[in-house]
C-alpha positions in Angstrom: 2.2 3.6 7.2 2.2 6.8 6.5 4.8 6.3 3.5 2.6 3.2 1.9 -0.1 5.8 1.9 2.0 8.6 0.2 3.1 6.0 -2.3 -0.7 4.6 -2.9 -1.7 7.7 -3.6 0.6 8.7 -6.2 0.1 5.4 -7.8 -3.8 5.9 -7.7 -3.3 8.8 -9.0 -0.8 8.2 -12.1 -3.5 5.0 -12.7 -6.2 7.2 -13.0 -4.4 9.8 -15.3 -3.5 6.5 -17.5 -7.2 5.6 -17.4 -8.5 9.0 -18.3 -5.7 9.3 -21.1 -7.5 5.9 -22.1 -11.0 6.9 -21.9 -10.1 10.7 -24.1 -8.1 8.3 -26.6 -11.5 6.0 -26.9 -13.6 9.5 -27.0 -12.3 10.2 -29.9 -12.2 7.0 -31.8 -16.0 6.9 -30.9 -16.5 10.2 -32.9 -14.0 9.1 -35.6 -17.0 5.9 -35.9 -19.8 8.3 -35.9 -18.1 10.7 -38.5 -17.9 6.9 -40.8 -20.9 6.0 -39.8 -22.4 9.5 -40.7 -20.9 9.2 -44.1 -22.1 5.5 -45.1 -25.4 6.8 -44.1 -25.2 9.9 -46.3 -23.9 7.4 -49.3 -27.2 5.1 -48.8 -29.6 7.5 -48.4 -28.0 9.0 -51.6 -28.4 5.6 -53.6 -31.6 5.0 -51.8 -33.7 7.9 -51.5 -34.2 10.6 -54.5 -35.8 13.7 -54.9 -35.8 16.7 -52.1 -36.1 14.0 -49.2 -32.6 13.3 -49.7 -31.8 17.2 -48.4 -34.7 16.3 -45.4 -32.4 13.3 -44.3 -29.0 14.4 -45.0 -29.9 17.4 -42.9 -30.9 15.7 -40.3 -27.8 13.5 -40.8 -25.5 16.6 -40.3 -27.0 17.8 -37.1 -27.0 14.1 -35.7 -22.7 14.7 -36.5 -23.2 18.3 -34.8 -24.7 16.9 -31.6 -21.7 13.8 -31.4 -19.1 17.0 -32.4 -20.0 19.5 -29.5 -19.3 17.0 -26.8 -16.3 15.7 -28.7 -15.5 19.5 -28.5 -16.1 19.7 -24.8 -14.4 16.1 -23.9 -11.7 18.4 -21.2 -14.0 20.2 -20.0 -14.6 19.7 -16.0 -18.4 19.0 -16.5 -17.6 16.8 -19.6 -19.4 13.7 -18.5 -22.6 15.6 -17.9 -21.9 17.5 -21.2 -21.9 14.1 -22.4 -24.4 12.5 -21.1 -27.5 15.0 -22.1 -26.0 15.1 -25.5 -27.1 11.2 -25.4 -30.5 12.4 -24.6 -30.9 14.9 -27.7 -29.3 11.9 -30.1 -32.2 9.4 -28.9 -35.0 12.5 -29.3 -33.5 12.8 -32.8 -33.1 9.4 -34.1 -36.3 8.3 -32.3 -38.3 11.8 -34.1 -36.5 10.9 -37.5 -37.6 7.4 -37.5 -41.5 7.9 -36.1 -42.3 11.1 -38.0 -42.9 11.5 -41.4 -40.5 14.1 -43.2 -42.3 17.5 -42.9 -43.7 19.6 -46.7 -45.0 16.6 -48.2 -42.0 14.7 -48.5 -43.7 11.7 -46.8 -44.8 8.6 -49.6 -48.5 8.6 -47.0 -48.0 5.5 -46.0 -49.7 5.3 -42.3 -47.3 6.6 -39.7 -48.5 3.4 -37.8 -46.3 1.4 -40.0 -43.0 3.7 -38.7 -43.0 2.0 -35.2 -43.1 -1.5 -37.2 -40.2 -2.0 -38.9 -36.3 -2.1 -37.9 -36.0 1.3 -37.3 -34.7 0.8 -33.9 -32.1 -0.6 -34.9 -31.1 2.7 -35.3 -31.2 3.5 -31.4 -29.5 0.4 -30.9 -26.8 1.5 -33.7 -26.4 4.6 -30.7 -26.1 1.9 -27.7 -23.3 0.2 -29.6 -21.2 3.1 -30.1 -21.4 4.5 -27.0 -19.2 1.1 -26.0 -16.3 2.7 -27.6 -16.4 5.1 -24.4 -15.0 2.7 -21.8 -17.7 3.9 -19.6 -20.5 1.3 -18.6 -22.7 4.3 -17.6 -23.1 5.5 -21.0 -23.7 2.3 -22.0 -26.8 2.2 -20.0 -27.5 5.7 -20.0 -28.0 5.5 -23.5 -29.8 2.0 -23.5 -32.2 3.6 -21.1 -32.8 7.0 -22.9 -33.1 4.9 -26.4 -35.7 2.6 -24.7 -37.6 5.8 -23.4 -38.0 8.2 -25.8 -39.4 4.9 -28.8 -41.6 4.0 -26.1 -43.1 7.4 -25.6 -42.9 7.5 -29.2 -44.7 4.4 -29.7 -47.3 5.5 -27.0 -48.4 8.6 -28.7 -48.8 6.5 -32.0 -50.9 4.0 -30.3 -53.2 6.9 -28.7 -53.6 8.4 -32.4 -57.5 8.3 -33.4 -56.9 6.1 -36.5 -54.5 3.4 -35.0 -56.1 0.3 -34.4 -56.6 -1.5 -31.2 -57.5 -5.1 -30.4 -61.4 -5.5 -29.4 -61.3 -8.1 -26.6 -63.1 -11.0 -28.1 -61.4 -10.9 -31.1 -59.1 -13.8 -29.7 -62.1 -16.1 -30.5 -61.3 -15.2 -34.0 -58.3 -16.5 -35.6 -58.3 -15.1 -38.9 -60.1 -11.8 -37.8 -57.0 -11.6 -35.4 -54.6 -11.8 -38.4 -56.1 -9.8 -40.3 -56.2 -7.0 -37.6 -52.5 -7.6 -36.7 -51.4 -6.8 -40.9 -53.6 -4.0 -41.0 -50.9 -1.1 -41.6 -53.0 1.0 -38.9 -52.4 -1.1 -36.4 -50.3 -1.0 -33.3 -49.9 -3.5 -30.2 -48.4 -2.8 -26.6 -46.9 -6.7 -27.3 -44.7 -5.9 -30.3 -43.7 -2.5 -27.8 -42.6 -4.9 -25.0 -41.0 -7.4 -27.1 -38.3 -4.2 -28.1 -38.0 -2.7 -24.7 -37.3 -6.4 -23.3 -35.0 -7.2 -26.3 -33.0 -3.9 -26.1 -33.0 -3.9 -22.3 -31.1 -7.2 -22.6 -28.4 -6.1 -25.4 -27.4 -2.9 -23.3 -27.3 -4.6 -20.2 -24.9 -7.7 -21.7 -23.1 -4.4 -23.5 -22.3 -2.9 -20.3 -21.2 -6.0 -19.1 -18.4 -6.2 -21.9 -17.6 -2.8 -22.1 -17.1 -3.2 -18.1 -15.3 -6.2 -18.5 -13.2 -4.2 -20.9 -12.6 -1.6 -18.7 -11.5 -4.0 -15.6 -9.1 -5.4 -18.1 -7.6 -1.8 -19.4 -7.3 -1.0 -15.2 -4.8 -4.3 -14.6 -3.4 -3.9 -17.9 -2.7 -0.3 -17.0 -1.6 -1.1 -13.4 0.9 -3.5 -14.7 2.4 -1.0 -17.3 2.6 1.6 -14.6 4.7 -1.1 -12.1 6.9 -2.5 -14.8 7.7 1.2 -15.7 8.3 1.8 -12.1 10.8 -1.4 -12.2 12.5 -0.4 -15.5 13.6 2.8 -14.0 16.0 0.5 -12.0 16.4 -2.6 -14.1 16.8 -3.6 -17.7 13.3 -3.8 -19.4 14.0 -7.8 -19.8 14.4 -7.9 -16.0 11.4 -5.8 -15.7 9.3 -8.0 -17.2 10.5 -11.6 -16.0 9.4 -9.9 -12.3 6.4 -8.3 -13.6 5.6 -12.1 -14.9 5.9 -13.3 -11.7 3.4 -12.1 -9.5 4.7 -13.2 -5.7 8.2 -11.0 -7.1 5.8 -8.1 -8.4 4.2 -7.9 -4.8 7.4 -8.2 -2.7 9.6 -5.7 -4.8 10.7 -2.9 -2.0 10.6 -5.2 1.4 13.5 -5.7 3.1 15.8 -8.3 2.4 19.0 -10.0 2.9 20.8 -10.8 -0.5 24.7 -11.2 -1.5 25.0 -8.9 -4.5 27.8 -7.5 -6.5 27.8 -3.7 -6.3 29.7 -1.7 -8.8 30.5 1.9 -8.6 31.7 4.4 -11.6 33.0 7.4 -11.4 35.0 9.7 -14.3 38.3 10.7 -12.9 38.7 14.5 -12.9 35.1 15.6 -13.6 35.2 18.4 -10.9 38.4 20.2 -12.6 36.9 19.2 -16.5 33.4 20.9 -14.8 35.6 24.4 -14.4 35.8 25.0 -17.8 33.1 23.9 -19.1 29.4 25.8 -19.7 26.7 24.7 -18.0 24.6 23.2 -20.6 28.0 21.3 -21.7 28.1 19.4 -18.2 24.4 18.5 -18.2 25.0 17.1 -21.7 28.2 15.4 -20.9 26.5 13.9 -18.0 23.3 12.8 -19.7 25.6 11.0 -22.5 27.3 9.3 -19.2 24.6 7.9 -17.7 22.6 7.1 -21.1 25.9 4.9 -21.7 26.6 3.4 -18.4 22.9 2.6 -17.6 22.9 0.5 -21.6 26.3 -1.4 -20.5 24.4 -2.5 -17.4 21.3 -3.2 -18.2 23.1 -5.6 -21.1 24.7 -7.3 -18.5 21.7 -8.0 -16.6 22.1 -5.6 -13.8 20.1 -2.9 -11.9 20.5 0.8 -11.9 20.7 2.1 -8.0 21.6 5.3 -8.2 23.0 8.5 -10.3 25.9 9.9 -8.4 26.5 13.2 -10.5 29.6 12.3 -12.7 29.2 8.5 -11.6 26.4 6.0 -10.9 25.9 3.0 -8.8 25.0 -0.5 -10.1 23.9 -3.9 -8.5 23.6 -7.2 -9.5 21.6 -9.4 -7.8 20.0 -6.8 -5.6 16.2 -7.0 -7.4 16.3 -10.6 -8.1 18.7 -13.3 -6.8 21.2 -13.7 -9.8 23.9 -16.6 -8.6 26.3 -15.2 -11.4 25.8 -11.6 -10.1 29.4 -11.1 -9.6 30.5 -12.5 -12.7 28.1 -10.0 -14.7 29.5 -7.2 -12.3 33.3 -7.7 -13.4 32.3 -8.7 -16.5 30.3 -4.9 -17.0 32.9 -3.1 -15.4 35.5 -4.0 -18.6 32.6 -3.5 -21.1 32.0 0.4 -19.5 35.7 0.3 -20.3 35.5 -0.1 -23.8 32.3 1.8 -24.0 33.8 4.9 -22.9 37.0 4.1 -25.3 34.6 4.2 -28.2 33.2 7.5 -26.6 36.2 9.2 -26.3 37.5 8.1 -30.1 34.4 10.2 -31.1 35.5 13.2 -28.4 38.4 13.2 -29.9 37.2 13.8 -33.4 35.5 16.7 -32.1 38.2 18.5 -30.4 37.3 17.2 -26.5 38.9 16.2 -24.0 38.9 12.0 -23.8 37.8 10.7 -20.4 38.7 8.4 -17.9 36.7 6.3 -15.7 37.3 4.5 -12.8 35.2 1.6 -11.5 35.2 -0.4 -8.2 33.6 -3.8 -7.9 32.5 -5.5 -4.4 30.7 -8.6 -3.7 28.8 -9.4 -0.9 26.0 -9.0 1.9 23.5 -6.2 1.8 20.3 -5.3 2.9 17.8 -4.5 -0.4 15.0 -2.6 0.2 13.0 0.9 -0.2 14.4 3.5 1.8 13.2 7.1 2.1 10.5 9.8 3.5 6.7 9.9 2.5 7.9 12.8 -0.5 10.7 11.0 -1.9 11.0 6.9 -1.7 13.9 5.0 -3.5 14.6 1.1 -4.0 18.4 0.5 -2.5 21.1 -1.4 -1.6 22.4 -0.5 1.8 25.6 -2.2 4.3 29.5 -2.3 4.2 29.5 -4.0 0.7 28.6 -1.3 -0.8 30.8 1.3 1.5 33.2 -1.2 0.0 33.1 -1.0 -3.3 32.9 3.0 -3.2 36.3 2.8 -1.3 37.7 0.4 -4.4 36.7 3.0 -6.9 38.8 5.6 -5.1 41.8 3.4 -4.7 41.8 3.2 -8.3 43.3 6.4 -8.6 46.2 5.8 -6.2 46.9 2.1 -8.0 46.8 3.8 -11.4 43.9 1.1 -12.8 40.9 1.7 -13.9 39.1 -1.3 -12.4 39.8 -2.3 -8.9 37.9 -5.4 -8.0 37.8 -6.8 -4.7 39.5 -10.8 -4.0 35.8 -12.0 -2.6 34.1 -10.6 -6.1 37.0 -12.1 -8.5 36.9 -15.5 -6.9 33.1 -15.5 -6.9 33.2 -14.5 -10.5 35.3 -17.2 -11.8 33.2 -19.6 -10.1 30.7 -19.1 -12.8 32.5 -17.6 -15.7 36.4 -19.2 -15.6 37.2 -16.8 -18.9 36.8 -13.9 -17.4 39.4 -11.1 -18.4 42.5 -11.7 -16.4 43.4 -9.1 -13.4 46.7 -8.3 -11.8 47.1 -9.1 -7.9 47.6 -5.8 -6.4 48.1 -7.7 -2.3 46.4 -6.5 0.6 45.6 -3.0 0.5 44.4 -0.2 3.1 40.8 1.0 2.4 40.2 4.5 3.6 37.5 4.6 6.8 38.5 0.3 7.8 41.3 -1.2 9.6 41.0 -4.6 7.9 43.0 -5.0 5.0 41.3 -6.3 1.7 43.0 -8.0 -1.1 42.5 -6.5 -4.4 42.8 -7.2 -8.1 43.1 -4.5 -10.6 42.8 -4.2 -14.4 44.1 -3.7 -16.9 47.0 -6.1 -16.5 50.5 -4.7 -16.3 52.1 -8.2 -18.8 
């Protein structure tokens, strides 16, 4: 228990690094909008507006980008959402005091103020709601619906309480036309028209935050997938990765015990700890991380899965993950293709003055037990059981038969069963494994003829 808690917790917690990586990444493609949006505002009220109003409303343009560039500023900061969030309060004061109020110094054309709280100009505040989608956060969404829906009705409010604005007399309903004309007087302003935006806008954040939530749910399993299929990669080829991750009973049962014949090869470079002695330090790690980078790309190629790193060797299974009924043919089939990886390797060594290599594989096939094995700090997908004690013991022999692939009888015959032109091996008879009593037959390679 207390290991599936250790390992839900890291994976809650790389999923909600992924997710805030996410939600920074869509931070700043919101303020990349409002910086275009800015500028194709500037450009029309350029074309559309002469004279010194078009300093009034390009000024207020640039401190509209100043309030969406602070927060954008701030977006690490630990009180970054509540940064945020009152920065959406100032942008709906701003847009919501631009749009009512007539520019200040005369700039105005006196046309009733009555007719600012007429026209589209919310649209503006709803231009606000919209981009706050690009936030991943449904909160914002809102928040800013709400704040945009409050300050144009107390904007509207005060307008209506103004001493000149017009108000409907309560008969005047017997009146048709004297209704009319009341309702296209520009000093007129009614609670209904009010109402009809709230409602409207009320409605559009609300299906908004609904899509941007939506959105978000689909970023989290999209996200939790990408997190498990790089989990799975680090032990099988991507291709392998992905035909589990595809199948979602495989996806959910990766790690439980399990009872599978597999081919298990081990590899190991002959000599390593006396080529190690006079080597430097940053040599070995280099010579090592070219090792593994080349082993791991021979077996994933092959289909197989990547156990372990042993130092100057590695461990490989096939069939372990997934059942794979050719898992033994891809096994032998591997070990001769490391063989000419590491020839092509050591032809470029050799160019450069070092030493060429030699490694020795042993192949096994046979029973295991798959499954995660380890504490609550460290946890590690495995093959364990006397296969794979096996095929460690037919690496080693390789040195004493003078091979560089020792397979065992049970993996060759296997093999050929689903791949009859295999590389031919040389019978090397019944042979004494160190640690067992039994005898095993074994086949070696290359051939001898």
């Amino acid at each position: 228990m207390a290991e599936a808690d250790h390992a839900a917790s890291r994976f809650a917690s790389r999923l909600g690094q992924a997710i805030a990586g996410e939600e920074q990444r869509g931070l700043v493609f919101a303020f990349r909008a409002r910086l275009i949006a800015v500028a194709v505002v500037m450009a029309y009220l350029l074309l559309a507006i002469d004279g010194q109003r078009q300093f009034y409303y390009i000024g207020v343009a640039v401190v509209f980008l100043l309030l969406g560039w602070v927060p954008h500023l701030l977006r690490r900061h630990r009180h970054a959402v509540p940064i945020r969030l009152g920065f959406v309060i100032l942008d709906a004061i701003l847009v919501t005091a631009v749009v009512i109020l007539p520019p200040p110094g005369g700039l105005d054309y006196g046309f009733p103020i009555q007719m600012r709280v007429r026209g589209p100009e919310l649209l503006y505040l709803v231009l606000l709601i919209v981009g706050s989608a690009l936030s991943y956060s449904p909160l914002q969404v809102v928040w800013t619906g709400l704040w945009s829906i409050l300050t144009w009705t107390v904007g509207v409010v005060l307008v209506n309480q103004r001493p000149d604005t017009l108000q409907i007399p309560p008969d005047i309903g017997a009146s048709p036309q004297a209704l009319l004309q009341l309702i296209t007087n520009p000093y007129y302003v009614g609670y209904f028209q009010l109402l009809n935006q709230v409602v409207l806008t009320a409605i559009a954040t609300a299906v908004l935050a609904a899509a941007v939530w939506r959105s978000r749910a689909l970023l989290l399993r999209h996200t939790r997938a990408e997190i498990a299929r790089a989990d799975l990669a680090r032990y099988v080829a991507p291709d392998v990765a992905d035909a589990i991750m595809s199948d979602p009973a495989a996806a959910e049962s990766f790690g439980a015990p399990a009872n599978r014949n597999v081919a298990v090869l081990f590899a190991d470079i002959v000599g390593f700890t006396g080529l190690s002695e006079h080597m430097a330090p940053d040599r070995v790690v280099r010579l090592l991380k070219s090792l593994h980078e080349r082993g791991s790309g021979v077996v994933f190629a092959h289909g197989g899965s990547l156990d372990k790193y042993l130092g100057d060797g590695f461990l490989a299974t096939f069939g372990g993950i997934r059942s794979q009924p050719d898992a033994a043919a891809r096994a032998v089939r591997c070990a001769v293709a490391l063989q000419g990886e590491v020839e092509r390797w050591n032809a470029k060594r050799e160019q450069r003055g070092h030493v060429p290599l030699r490694l020795s594989v042993g192949v096994h096939y046979g029973p295991v037990v798959a499954a995660n094995v380890g504490s609550a700090q460290r946890l590690e997908f495995t093959v364990v059981g006397d296969t794979v004690n096996i095929a460690s013991r037919l690496e080693t022999l390789t040195r004493t038969l003078g091979c560089r692939i020792a397979v065992s009888d049970a993996a060759l015959t296997e093999a050929r069963l689903h791949d009859p032109a295999l590389p031919a091996f040389d019978a090397a008879g019944d042979r004494r494994l160190d640690g067992r009593e039994q005898t095993l037959s074994v086949h070696v390679w290359p051939c001898r003829s």
